[in-house]
C-alpha positions as a Markdown table, in Angstrom:
| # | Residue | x | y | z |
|---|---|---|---|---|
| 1 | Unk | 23.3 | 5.1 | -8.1 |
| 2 | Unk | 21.4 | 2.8 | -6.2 |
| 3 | Unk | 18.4 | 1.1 | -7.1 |
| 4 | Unk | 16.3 | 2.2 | -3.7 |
| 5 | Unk | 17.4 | 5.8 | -4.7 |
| 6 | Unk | 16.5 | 5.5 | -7.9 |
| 7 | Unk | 12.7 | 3.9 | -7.5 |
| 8 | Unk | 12.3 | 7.0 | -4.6 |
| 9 | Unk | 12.6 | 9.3 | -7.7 |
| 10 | Unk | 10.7 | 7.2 | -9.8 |
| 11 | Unk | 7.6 | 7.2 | -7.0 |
| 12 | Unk | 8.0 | 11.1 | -6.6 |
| 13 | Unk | 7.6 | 11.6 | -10.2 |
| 14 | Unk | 5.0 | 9.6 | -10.8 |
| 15 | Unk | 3.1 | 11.1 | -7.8 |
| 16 | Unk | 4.0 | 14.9 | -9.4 |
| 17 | Unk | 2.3 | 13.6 | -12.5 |
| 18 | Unk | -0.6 | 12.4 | -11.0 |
| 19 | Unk | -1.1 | 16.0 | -9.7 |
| 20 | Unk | -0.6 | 17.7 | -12.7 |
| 21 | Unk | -3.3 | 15.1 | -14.1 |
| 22 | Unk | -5.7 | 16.0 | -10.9 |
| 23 | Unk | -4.6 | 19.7 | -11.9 |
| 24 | Unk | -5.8 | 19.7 | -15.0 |
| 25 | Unk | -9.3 | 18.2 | -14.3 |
| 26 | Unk | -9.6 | 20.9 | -11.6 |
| 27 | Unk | -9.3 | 23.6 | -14.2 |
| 28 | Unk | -11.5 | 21.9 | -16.9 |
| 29 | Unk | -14.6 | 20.7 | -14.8 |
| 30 | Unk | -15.0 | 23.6 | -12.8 |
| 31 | Unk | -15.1 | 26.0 | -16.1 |
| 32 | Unk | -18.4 | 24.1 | -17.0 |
| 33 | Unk | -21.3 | 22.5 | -15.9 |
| 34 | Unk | -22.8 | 23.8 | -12.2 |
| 35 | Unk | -19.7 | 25.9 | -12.0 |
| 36 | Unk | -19.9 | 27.7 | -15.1 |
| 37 | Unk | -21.5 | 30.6 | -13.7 |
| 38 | Unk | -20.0 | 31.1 | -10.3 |
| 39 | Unk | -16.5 | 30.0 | -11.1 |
| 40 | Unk | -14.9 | 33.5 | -10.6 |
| 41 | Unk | -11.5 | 32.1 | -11.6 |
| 42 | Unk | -12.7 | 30.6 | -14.9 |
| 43 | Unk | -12.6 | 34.4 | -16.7 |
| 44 | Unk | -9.9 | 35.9 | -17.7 |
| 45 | Unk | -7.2 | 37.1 | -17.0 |
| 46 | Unk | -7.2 | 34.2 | -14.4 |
| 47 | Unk | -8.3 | 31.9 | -17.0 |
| 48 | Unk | -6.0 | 32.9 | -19.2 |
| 49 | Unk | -3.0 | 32.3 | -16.8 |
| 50 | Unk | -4.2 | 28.8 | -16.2 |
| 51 | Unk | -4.5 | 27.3 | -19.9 |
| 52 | Unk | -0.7 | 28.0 | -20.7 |
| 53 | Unk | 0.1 | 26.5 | -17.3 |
| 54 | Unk | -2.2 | 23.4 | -17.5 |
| 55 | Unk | -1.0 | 22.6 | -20.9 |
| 56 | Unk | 3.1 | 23.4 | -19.6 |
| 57 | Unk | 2.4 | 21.2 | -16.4 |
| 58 | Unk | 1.3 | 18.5 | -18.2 |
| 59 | Unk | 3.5 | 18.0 | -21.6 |
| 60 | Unk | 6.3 | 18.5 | -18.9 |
| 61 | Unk | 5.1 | 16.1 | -16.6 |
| 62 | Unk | 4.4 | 13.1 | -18.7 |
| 63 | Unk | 8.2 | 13.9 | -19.9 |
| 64 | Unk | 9.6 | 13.7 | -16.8 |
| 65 | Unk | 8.1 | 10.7 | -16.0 |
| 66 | Unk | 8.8 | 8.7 | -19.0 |
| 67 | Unk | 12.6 | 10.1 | -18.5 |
| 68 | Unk | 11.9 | 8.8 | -14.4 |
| 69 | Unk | 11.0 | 5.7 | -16.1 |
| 70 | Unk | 13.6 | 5.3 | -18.0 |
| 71 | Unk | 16.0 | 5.9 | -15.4 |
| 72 | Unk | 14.7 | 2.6 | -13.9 |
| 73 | Unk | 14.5 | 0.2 | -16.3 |
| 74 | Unk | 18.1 | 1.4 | -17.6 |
| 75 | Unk | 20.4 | 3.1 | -15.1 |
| 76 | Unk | 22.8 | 4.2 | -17.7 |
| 77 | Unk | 20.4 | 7.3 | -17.9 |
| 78 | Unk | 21.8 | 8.6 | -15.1 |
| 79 | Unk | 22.5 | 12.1 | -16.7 |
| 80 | Unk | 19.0 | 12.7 | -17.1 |
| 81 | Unk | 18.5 | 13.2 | -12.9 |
| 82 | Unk | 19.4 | 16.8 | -13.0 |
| 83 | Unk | 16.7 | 16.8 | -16.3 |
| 84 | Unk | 14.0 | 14.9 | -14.2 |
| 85 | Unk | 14.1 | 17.3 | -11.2 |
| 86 | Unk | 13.8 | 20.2 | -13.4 |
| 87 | Unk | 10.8 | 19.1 | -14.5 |
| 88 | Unk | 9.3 | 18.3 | -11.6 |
| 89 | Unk | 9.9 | 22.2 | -10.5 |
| 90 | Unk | 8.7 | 23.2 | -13.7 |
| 91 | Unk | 5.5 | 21.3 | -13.2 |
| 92 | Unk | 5.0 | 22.9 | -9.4 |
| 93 | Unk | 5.9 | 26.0 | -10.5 |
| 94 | Unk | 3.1 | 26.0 | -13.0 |
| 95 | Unk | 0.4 | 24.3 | -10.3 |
| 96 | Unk | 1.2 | 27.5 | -8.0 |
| 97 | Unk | 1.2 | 29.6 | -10.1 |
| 98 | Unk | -2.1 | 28.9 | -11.7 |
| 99 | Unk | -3.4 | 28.6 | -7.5 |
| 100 | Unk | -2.1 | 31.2 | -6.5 |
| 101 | Unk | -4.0 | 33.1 | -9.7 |
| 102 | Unk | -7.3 | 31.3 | -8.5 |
| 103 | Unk | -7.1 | 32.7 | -4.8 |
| 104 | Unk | -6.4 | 36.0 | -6.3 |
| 105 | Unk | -9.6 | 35.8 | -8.3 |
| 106 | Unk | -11.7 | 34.3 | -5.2 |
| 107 | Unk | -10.3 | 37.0 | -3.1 |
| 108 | Unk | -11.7 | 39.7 | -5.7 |
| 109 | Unk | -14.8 | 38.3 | -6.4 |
| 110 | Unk | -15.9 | 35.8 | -3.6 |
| 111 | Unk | -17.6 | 32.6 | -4.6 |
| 112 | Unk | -21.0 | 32.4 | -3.5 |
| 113 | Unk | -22.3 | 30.7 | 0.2 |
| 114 | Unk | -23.7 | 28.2 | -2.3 |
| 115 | Unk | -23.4 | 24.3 | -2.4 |
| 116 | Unk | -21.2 | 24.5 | -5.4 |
| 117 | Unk | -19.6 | 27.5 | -4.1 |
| 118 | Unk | -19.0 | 25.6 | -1.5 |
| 119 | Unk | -17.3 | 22.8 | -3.4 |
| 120 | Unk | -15.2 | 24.9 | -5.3 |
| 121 | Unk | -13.6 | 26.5 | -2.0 |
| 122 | Unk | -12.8 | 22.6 | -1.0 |
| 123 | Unk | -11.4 | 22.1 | -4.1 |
| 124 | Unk | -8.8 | 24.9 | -4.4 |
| 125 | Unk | -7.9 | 24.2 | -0.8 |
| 126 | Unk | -7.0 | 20.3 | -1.7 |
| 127 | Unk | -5.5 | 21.6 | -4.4 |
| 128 | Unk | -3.2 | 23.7 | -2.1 |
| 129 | Unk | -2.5 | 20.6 | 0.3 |
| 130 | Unk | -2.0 | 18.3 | -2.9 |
| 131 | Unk | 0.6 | 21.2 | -4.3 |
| 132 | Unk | 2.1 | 21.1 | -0.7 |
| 133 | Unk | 2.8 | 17.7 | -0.4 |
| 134 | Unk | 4.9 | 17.0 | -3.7 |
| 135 | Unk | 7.0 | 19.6 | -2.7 |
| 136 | Unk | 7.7 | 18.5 | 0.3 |
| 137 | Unk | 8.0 | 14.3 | -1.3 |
| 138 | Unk | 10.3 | 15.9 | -3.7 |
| 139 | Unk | 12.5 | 17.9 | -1.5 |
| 140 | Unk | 13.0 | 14.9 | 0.8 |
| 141 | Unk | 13.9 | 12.5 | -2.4 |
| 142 | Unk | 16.3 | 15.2 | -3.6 |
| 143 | Unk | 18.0 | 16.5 | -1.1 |
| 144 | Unk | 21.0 | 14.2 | -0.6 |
| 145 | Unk | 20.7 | 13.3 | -4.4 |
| 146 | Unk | 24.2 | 14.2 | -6.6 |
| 147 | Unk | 22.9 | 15.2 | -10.0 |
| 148 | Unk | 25.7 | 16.1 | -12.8 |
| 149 | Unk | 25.1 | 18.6 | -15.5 |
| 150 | Unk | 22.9 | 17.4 | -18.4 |
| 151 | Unk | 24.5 | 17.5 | -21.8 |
| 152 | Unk | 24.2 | 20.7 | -23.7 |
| 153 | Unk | 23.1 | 19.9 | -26.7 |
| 154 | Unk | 19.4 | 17.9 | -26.6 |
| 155 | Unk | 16.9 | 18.3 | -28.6 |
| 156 | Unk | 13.4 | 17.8 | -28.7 |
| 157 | Unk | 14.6 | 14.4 | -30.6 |
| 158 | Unk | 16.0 | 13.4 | -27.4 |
| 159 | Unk | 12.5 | 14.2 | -25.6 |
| 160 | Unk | 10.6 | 12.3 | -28.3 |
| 161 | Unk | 13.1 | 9.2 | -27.5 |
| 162 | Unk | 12.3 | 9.9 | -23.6 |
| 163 | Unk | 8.8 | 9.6 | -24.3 |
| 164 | Unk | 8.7 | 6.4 | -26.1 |
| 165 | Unk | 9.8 | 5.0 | -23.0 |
| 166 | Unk | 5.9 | 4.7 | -22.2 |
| 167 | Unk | 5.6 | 2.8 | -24.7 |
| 168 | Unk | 8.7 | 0.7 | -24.8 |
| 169 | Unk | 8.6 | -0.6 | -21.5 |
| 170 | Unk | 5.5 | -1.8 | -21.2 |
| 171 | Unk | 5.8 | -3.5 | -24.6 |
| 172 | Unk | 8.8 | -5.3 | -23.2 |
| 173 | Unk | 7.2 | -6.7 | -20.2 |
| 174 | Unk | 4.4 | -7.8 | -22.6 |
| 175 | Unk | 6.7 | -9.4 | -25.0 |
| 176 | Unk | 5.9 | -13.0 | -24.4 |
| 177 | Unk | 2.0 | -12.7 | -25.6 |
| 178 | Unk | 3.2 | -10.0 | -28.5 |
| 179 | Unk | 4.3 | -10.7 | -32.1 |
| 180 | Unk | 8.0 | -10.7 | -31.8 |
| 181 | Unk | 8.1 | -8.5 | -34.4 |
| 182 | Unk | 6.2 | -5.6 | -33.0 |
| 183 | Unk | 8.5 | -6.3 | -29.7 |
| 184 | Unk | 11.7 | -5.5 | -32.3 |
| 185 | Unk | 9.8 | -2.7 | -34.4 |
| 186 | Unk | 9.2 | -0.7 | -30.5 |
| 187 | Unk | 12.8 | -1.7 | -29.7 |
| 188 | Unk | 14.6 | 0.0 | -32.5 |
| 189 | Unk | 12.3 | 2.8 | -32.6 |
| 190 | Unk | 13.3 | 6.3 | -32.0 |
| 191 | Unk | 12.7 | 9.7 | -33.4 |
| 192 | Unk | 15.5 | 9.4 | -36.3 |
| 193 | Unk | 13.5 | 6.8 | -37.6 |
| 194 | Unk | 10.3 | 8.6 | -37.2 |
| 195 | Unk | 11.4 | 11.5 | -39.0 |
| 196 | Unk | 13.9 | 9.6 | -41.5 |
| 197 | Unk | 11.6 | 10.9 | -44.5 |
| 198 | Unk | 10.9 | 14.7 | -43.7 |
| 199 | Unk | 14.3 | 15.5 | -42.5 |
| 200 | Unk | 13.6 | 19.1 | -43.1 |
| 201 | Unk | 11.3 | 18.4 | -39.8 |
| 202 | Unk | 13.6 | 16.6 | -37.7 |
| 203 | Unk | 14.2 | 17.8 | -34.5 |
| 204 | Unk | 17.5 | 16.5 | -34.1 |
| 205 | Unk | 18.5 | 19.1 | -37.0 |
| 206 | Unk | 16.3 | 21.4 | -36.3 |
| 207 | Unk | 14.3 | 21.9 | -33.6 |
| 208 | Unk | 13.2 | 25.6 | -33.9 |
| 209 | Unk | 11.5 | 24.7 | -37.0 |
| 210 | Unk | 10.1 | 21.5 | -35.5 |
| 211 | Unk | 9.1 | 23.7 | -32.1 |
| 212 | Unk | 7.2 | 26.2 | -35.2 |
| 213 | Unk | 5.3 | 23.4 | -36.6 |
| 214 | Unk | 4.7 | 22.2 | -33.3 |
| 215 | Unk | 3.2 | 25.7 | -32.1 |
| 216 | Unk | 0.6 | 26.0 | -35.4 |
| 217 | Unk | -0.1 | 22.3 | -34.8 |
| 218 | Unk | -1.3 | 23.1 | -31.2 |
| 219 | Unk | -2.9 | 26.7 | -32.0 |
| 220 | Unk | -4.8 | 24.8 | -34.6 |
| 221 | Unk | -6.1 | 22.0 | -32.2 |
| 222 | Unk | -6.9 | 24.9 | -29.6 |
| 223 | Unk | -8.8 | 26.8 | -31.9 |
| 224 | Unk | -10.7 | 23.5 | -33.1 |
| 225 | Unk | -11.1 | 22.7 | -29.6 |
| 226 | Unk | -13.1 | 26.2 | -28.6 |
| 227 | Unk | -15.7 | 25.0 | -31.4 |
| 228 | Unk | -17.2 | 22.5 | -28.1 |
| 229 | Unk | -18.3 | 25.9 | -26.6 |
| 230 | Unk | -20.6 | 26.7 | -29.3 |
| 231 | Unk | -20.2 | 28.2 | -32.7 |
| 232 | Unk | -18.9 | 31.9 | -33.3 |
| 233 | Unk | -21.8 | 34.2 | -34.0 |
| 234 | Unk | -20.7 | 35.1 | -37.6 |
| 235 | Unk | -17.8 | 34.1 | -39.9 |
| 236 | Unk | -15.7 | 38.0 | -39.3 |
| 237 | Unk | -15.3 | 36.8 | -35.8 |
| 238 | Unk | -15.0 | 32.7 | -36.3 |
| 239 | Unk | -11.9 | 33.6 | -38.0 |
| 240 | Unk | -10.2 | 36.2 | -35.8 |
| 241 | Unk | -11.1 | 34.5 | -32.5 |
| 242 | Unk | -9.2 | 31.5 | -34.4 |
| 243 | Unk | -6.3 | 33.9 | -35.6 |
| 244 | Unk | -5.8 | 34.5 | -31.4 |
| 245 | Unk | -6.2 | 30.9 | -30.6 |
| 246 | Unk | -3.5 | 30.0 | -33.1 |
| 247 | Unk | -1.2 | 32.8 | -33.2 |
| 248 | Unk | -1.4 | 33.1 | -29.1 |
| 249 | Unk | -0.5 | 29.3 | -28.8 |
| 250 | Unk | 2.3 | 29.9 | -31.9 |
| 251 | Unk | 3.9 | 32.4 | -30.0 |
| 252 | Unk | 3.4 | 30.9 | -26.2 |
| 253 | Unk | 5.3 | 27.4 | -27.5 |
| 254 | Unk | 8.2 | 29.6 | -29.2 |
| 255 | Unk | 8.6 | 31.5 | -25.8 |
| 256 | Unk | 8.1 | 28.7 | -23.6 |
| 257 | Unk | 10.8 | 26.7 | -25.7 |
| 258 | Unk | 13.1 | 29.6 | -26.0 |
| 259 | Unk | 12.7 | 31.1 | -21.7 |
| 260 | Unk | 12.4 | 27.0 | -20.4 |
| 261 | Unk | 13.8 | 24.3 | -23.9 |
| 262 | Unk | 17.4 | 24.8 | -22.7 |
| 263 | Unk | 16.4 | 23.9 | -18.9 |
| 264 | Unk | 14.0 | 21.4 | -19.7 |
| 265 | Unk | 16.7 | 19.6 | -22.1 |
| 266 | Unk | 15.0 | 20.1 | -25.3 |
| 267 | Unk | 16.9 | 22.3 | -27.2 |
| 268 | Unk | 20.9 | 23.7 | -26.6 |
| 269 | Unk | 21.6 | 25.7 | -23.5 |
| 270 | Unk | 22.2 | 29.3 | -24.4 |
| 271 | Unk | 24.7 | 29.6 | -21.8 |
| 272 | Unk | 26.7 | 25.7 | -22.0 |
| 273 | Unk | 28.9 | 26.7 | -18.8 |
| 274 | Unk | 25.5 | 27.0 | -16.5 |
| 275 | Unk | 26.0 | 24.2 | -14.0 |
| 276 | Unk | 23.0 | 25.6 | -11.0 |
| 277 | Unk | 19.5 | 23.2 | -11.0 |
């Protein structure tokens, strides 16, 4: 593959992630400060379709643009194409989704004629345009690309290795004014070496217990993370509104990884002989 070609998908990528970055500020400002009370789309069950999607659009777009990254500074992963475009659907998917949730919500119970009303009508519609233009980027980058079947049996140790591209790479270009050891310690790093100790966790081995750890770790976080909002108004409902915030997160990561891990590259395809995008 060519270099040009190569650097277009790099650019699409990147842009992608900068709209699932801009997508993810959309839906945490506007569920606070002025908008807090006029934000019909900030309640559930609207609300509640946008937090799995922000969170999906996100993870997945930072992954596919450290794998777009990777591509370019080492052509050899050409194999991960197919993976890179996936996620870029994956992260659209997810954006229109949670839009099209938010119009749903606006269409039930209208914003307010008010200056903030107002704002948040602008907003949704740029949101809309922004959504509209990475597809079109992406189908334009893609169409006349050739992308081969990924292999069939990654991991989430082979996402972890994707990811430490963002680190890698930038550490290599910086190598001249860092210690050369660090440079050699970021170079032979990977996720066997990260997990060398608690082999019971490695992905590589297995990755349905790593995805379960991974679940509690987030539900956790999540139900830590809802403590910003003010505390519960007794200890009886601290704890179950914490049991939902853990257990929904739990079992939203084990879905997620068993509907989209396979497509995604991040755990073995149930089906090895699917060859479609």
């Amino acid at each position: 593959m060519d270099k040009e070609t190569i650097l277009r998908v790099h650019r699409v990528t990147a842009l992608i992630t900068l709209a699932a970055i801009t997508f993810c500020l959309f839906f945490q400002l506007n569920k606070g400060g002025p908008f807090r009370n006029i934000n019909s789309f900030a309640e559930d069950p609207y609300d509640a379709v946008g937090s799995f999607a922000v969170q999906g659009a996100l993870l997945i777009s930072i992954l596919s643009y450290a794998r777009a990254l990777r591509l370019r500074d080492a052509p050899a992963q050409y194999a991960k194409m197919r993976l890179i475009l996936r996620g870029n659907i994956f992260v659209l998917g997810a954006i229109l989704l949670t839009l099209v949730a938010d119009a749903i919500a606006v269409i039930v119970h209208p914003l307010p004629w008010s200056h903030w009303g107002i704002v948040l009508r602008i907003e949704l519609g740029l949101m809309f345009l922004l959504f509209g233009i990475c597809v079109i980027a992406l189908t334009l980058v893609f169409r006349r690309i050739h992308t081969d079947a990924p292999a069939h049996d990654l991991t989430p140790a082979d996402g972890i290795d994707d990811l430490w591209t963002l680190v890698r790479v930038p550490v290599t270009k910086s190598s001249l004014i860092l210690p050369h050891t660090l440079v050699e310690w970021v170079m032979r790093f990977n996720s066997d070496l990260l997990f060398a100790k608690v082999q019971w966790l490695n992905p590589r081995i297995h990755p349905w217990r790593f995805a379960c750890i991974l679940g509690l770790l987030a539900g956790v976080g999540l139900a830590l993370a809802q403590l910003q909002e003010g505390l519960p108004p007794s200890l009886n409902i601290g704890l179950i509104l914490a049991g939902i915030f853990i257990f929904g997160e739990f079992g939203a990561i084990l879905v997620g990884f068993a509907i989209f891990g396979g497509y995604l590259g991040l755990r073995s395809s149930f089906n090895p002989n699917t060859q479609n995008c």
